[in-house]
N, C-alpha and C positions, 0 to 999 in steps of 0.2 A: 168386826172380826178381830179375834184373839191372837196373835201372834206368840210362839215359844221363847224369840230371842228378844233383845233389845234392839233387835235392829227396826225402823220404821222404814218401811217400801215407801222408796222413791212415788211411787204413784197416789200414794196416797198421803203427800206432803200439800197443803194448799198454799198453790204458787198465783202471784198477779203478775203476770206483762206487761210492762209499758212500752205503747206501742213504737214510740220517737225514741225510746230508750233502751241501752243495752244494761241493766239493770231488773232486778228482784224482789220482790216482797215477799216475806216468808210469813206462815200464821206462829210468830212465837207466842208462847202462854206470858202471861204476865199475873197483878193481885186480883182484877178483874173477873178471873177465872177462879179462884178461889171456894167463892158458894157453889159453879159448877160441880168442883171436882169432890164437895163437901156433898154434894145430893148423891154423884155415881160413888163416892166410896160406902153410901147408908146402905143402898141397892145392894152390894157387892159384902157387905156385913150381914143384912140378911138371909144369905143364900150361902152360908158356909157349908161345907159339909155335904154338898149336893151335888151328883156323879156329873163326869165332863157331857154325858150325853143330857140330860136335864139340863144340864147350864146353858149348851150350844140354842137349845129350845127359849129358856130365859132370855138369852141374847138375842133373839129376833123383837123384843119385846123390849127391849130397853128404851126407852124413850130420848128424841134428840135434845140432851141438856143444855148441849154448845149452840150456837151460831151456826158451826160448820162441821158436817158430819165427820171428812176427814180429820180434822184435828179430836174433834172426839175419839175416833178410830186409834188414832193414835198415842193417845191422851190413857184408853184404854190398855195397848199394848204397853209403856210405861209402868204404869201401875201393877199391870201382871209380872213384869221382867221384876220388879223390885220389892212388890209387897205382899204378891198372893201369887202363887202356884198351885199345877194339880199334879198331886202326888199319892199315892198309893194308901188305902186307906192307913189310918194311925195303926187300929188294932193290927195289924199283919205282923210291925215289928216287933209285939209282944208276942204274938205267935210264933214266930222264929225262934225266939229267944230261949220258948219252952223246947222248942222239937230239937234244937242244938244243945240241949243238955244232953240226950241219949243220940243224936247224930250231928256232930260239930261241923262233919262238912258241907251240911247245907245251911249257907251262910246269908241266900236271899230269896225271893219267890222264883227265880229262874233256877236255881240247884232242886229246887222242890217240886218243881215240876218235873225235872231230870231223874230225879226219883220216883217219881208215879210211874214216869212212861217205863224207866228199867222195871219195877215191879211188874206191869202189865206184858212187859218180853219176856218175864221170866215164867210170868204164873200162867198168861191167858194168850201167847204166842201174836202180844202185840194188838190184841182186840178184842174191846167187851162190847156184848151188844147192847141197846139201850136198856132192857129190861133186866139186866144185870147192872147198871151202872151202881145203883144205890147200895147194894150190896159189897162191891166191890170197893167204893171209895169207902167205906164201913171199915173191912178190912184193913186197908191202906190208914189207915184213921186212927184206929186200935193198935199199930206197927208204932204212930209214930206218937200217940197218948195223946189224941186229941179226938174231937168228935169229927163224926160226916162234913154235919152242917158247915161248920167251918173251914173242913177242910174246902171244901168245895168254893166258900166265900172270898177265900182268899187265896185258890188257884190261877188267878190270872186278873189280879188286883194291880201289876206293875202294866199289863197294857194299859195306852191314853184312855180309851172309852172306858174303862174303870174306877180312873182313878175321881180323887175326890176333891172338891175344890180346898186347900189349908192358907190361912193368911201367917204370915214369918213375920211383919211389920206393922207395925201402927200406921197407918196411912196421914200423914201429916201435909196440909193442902201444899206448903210453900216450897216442902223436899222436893214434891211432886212437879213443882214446876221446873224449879232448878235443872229436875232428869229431864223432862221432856226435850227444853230447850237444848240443854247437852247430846240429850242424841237425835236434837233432830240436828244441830251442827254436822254429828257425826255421819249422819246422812247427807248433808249436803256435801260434805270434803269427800264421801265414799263418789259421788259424782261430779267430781273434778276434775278436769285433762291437767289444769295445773295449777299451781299457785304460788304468788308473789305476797313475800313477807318483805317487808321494809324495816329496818330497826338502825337505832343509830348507834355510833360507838362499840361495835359488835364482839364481844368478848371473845378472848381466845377459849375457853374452857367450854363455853358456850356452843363455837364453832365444834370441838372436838366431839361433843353429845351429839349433837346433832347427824356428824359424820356417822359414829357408830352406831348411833338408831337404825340411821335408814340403811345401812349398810347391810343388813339382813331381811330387806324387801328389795322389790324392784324400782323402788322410785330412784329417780335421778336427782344427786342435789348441784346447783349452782350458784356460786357467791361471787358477787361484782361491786363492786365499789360506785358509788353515782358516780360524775362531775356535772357541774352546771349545765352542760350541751346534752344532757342525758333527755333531760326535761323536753326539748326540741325534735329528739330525736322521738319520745313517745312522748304526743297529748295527756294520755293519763296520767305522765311522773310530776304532769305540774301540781295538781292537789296533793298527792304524795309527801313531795317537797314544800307543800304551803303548810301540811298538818304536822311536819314535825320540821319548822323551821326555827323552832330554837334551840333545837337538838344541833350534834357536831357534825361529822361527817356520817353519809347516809350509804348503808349496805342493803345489796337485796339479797334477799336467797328464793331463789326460785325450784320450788320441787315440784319435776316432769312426773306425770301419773302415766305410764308407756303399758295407757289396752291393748292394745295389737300384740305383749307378748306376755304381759300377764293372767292368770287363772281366772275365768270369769266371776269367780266365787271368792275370789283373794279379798281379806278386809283390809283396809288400812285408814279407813274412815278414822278409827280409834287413835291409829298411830300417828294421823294429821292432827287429829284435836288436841290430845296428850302433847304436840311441838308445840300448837298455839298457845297451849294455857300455861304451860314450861316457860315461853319466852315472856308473857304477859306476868307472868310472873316475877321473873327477875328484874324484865325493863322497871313495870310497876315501882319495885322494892327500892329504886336507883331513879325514882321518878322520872322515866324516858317513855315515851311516847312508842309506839307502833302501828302500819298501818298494812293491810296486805288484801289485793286483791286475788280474784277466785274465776279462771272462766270454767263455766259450768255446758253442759250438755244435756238440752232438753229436747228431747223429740226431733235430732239430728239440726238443731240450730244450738249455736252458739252463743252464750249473754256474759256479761260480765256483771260480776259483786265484790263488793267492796267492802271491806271489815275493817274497823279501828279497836283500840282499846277503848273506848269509850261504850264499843257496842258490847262489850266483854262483860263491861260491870254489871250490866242486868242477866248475867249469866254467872254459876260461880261451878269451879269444879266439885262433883259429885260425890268425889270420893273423900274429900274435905268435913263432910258433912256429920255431924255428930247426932248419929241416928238417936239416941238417948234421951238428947233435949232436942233436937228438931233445930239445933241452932245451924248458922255454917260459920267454922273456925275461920282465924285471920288465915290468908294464905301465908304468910312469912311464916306460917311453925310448922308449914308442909314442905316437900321435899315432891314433887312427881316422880313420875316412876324413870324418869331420864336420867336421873340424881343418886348418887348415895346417899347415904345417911351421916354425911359429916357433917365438922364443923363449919363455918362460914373461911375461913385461913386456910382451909385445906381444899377447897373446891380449886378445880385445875390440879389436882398432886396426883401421879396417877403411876409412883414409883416409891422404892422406898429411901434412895439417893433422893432424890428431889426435896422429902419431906423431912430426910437430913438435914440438907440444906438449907430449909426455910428453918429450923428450929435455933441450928447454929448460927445463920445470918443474923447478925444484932448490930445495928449501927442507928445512933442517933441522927445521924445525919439523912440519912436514907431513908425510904419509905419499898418497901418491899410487895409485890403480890404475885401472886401465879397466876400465868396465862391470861391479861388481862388486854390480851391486842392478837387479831388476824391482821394476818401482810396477805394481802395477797398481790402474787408474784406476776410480770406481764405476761405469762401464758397460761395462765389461772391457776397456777399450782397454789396452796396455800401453807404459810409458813405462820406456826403459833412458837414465840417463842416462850423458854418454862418458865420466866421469869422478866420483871420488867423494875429496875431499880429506879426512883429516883428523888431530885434533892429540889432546890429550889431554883435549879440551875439548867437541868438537864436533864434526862433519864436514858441509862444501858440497858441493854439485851442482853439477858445470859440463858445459853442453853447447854443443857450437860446430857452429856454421849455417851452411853452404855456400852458395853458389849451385847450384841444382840445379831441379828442375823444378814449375811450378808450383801442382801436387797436391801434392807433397811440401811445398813452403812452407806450403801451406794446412793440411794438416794437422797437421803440426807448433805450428802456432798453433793451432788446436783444441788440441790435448793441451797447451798451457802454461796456457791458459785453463782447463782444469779442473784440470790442477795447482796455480793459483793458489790455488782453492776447497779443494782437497781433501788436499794433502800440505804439510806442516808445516816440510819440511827448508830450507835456505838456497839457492837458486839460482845461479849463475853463467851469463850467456851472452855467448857469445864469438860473436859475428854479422859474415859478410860482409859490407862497409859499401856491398856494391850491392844487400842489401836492406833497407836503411835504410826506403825506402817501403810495406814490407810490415809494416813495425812502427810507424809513427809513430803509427798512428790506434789502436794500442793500448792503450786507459788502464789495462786491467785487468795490464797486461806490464810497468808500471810499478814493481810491485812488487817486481820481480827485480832483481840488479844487472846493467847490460850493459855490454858492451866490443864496439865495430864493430871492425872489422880489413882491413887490406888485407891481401890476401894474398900479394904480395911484399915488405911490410914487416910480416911477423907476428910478430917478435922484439919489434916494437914495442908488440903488443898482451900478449905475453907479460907484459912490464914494467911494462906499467899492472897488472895481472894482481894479478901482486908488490905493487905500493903500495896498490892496493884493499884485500890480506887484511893489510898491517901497519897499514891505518887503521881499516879498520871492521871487522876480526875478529883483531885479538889476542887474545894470551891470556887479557892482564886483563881487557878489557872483555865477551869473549868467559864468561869465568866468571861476570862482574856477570850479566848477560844472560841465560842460557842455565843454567847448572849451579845459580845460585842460586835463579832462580826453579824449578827441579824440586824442588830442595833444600829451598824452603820449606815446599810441600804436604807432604813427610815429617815435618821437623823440631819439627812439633805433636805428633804421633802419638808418637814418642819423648818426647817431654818428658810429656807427659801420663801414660804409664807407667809411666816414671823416678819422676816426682812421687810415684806412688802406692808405689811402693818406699820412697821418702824415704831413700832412701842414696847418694843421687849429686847431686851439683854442674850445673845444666843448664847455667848458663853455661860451665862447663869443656870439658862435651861440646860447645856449639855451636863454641867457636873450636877447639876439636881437628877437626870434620868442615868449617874455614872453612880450615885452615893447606896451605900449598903441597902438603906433601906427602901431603895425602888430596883431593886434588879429584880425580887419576885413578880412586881407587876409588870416591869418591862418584858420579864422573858414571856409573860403568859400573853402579852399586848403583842410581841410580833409572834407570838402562836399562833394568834386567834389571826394575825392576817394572810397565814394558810389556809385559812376554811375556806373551801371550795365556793360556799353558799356565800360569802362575804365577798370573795371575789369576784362572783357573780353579779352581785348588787353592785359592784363598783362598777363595772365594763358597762352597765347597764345604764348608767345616770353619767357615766365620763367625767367623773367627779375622785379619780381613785386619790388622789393629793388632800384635799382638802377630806375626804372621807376617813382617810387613813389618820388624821390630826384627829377626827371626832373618835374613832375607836378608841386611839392611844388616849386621849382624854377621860376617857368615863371611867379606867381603870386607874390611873394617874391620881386622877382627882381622887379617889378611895383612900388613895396614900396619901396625900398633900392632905386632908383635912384630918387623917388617924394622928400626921407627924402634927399639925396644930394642937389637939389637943393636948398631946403628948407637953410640948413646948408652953401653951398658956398653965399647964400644971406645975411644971419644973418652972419657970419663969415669969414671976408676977410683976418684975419692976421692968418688964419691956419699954423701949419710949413709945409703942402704939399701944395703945388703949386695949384691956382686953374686952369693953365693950365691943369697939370694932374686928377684933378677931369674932365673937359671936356671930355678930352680926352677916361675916363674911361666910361662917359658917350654916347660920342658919337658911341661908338663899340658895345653900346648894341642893340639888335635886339630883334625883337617877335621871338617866337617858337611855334609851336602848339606841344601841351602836347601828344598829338593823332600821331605826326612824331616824337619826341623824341630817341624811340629807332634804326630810322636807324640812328639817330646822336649823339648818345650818348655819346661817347666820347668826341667830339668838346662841345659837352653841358654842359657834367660836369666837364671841364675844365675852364669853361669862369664862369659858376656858382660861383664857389668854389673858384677861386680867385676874385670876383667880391664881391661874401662875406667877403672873408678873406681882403679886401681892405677897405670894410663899418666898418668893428669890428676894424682897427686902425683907421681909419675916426675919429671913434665915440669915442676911446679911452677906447672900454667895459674890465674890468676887468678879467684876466687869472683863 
């Protein structure tokens, strides 16, 4: 059976059940299918030009090329949505063309037939009898400078049982699979009660598309942040968390498909698959992984499926597709339909102050992006801020306040007010200085730093901008501050271990992890001892002491052997040998911080005298 849209009926998708299992097997096409789709397209070449009622006839006769009828079935409807249509014969549009030189206003075969029928109320009171007809379309014929015959041929060439089979495409076997599999996707997310997308590190700009996609259907969206106990609470989040365990912290976004109040005919199949291939997109581009399940509704039972990007890459977006060559473009030169048409710097910019901002911010020191973090807040509100600075030290939040409407001011103040209570990070706000009065009465907003701004002297606020981060967040004070107070909570832990070794110098180690060139690694080492998933692995083995020495180590050690080189370069009359610094160098190896503890010993042994080797290297003081 033929189908007019691209949609493939749910019924006619070939599904397997497993019976012990809440899981689906879908008939995707793959190259395998290729000689099939190369015999139905010879078929479908021969029979050009041949009326939809003849074809429907051909179609009982088509022979089964597939394995499985359905997937033929559908395989079929594909190829119709994209390469061959029935449309009205060809010759009609030339005959239009000619009868619109002496009557412009009929402009397709429905005005033309609007004209016979006025002709026939005006001349024959609305009715010719049969044995008058040939005469009369004669008549009608000669009005309009054409013959009978024709007219007649192409009086009702726009109904379907008229028209004529036309191919618009080269039917190319591998385009062809690409489509099917895309919209049989699109049929399965059309029957979805919901769906869980899993992504790590979830962009602010990211979050904000999403919001206004869906914000003009009825899906619901939800965004939660994992923690460890997530996993516990659903069975399912364990693989979840196993498939993207070397990702940061893990968000879900959950969007409710609510049948009970939506149009039984509503699509958003499209608008699900268009999120999926958006986000596999950019995670892809940032090499991060995603994972997202689907419970689906079959025949009033309930199953679950499971989609990773891995299932993605044998699938590629459709519309990517360079009908020309038959090839499929990289996706990084494509933008989806979620996206503008910017640059890569201006993704998240979605003002013309903002984009101000980003051109005139210039500091060496700083690393600048927009919208590149969701907060979200403890009553799920979610807070993107426009801007996220930072150095090697630290990173601020800056967001700047329009003048805009008075809801929107309000609630904006609601969400700084619970950011005040609840997120940790350094604020910046850059505020329209005409709502100076919307902020005065705020004690609790006091905490942030602010900057009013005109907004035809915004260069001027910029500047303040500048002198605010070289006074109160440089780097030195910025490390007093910030890196050393993280620093200190570890720096027991270590030394207490050490001690029990009784083979290393602690004061050597503490001003090795105080000196310039380890605060990069140090800051990123008690980073990484906030990840939720690291934490997790500690509580879990009761090892978070000696755990915490092997993290800071792996990072440690990157710098301890960069500063060797650095030192056997500059310094060749060392009293150690630079054979032996080779050597010392050559033994060392990666570890991942995540296997540590089945290796713990062999780790903290190579650690600890690797260090205890850098602190005479370096000659640091007992």
């Amino acid at each position: 059976m033929v189908f007019s849209s691209r949609d493939l009926p749910y019924s006619y998708i070939a599904k397997k059940k497993q019976k012990d299992s809440v899981s689906i097997n879908f008939e995707w096409a793959n190259e395998a299918d290729i000689l099939s789709i190369q015999k139905l397209a010879a078929i479908l070449k021969k029979n050009i030009n041949i009326d939809y009622k003849s074809f429907k006839e051909l179609e009982k006769d088509i022979p089964l090329i597939f394995d499985n009828s359905k997937k033929q079935d559908c395989l079929i409807t594909t190829i119709f949505y994209h390469f061959y249509h029935f449309e009205q014969k060809p010759e009609a549009d030339k005959i239009l063309a000619k009868i619109r030189l002496k009557y412009p206003y009929i402009e397709n075969i429905e005005s033309l037939r609007l004209f016979v029928w006025d002709y026939i109320s005006d001349h024959h009171y609305g009715f010719v009898r049969k044995n008058q007809r040939d005469l009369v379309l004669n008549k009608i014929g000669n009005n309009l400078g054409i013959k009978s015959h024709i007219l007649d041929s192409i009086l009702w060439s726009d109904y379907e049982s008229e028209k004529v089979l036309i191919r618009y495409r080269t039917i190319r076997p591998e385009i062809v699979i690409y489509l099917y599999n895309f919209h049989l996707l699109e049929t399965i997310l059309q029957n979805t009660t919901s769906i869980t997308i899993f992504i790590p590190d979830l962009l602010g700009y990211i979050t904000k598309k999403l919001i206004f996609k869906l914000k003009f259907t009825p899906l619901f969206l939800e965004i939660n942040k994992l923690t460890p106990e997530s996993k516990h609470e659903d069975p399912r989040l364990k693989r979840v968390m196993e498939h993207l365990e070397s990702a940061g912290d893990i968000y879900s976004l959950r969007i409710a498909i609510p049948k009970e109040i939506s149009a039984p005919k509503m699509r958003y199949g499209n608008t699900l698959t268009n999120i999926i291939f958006y986000l596999y997109q950019k995670l892809q581009s940032s090499n991060l992984h995603f994972f997202s399940t689907l419970d689906l509704k079959i025949k009033k039972q309930n199953y679950l499926w499971t989609m990773s990007d891995t299932f993605l890459n044998s699938i590629r977006y459709p519309w990517n597709i360079n009908w020309g060559s038959g090839k499929i473009e990289s996706f990084n030169k494509y933008e989806l339909d979620l996206t503008e048409n910017l640059p890569s710097d201006d993704l998240g910019i979605d003002s013309k102050i903002e984009k101000t901002f980003l051109l005139q911010f210039r500091d060496k020191e700083w690393t600048i992006k927009p919208e590149p973090l969701t907060i979200i807040l403890r009553d799920g509100a979610i807070f993107i801020p426009d801007f996220v600075l930072t150095n090697d030290f630290t990173k601020i939040l800056v967001e700047i306040i329009g003048f805009w409407t008075e809801t929107y001011i309000n609630s904006k103040i609601n969400k700084l007010r619970k950011y005040v209570k609840e997120v940790d990070h350094p604020l910046v706000l850059l505020i329209d200085e005409t709502l100076k009065k919307h902020f005065k009465n705020e004690p609790e907003l006091t905490k942030f730093s602010i900057i009013f701004y005109n907004y035809n002297h915004f260069t001027r606020a910029v500047n303040k901008f500048h002198l605010m981060l070289k006074e109160k967040y440089s780097g030195k004070e910025l490390y007093t501050e910030q890196i050393k107070k993280r620093l200190d909570s570890i720096i027991p832990m270590i030394k207490n271990k050490l001690n029990e070794k009784g083979i290393i110098n602690f004061k050597g180690v503490q001003k090795l992890l105080t000196t310039e060139e380890f605060r990069p690694p140090v800051k990123f080492i008690v980073d990484s001892l906030k990840n939720s998933r690291i934490q997790e692995k500690l509580r879990e083995n009761h090892m978070r002491v000696i755990s915490n020495i092997g993290i800071i180590s792996e990072h440690v050690e990157k710098s301890i052997l960069s500063q060797m080189r650095l030192l056997l370069e500059k310094n060749q009359k060392n009293s150690i040998s630079n054979e032996k610094i080779k050597n010392k160098i050559s033994l060392s190896y990666k570890i991942d911080p995540l296997k540590i503890i089945q290796n713990m010993h062999e780790f903290e042994i190579k650690w600890v005298n690797l260090l205890k080797f850098y602190i005479k290297w370096k000659n640091l003081p007992p």
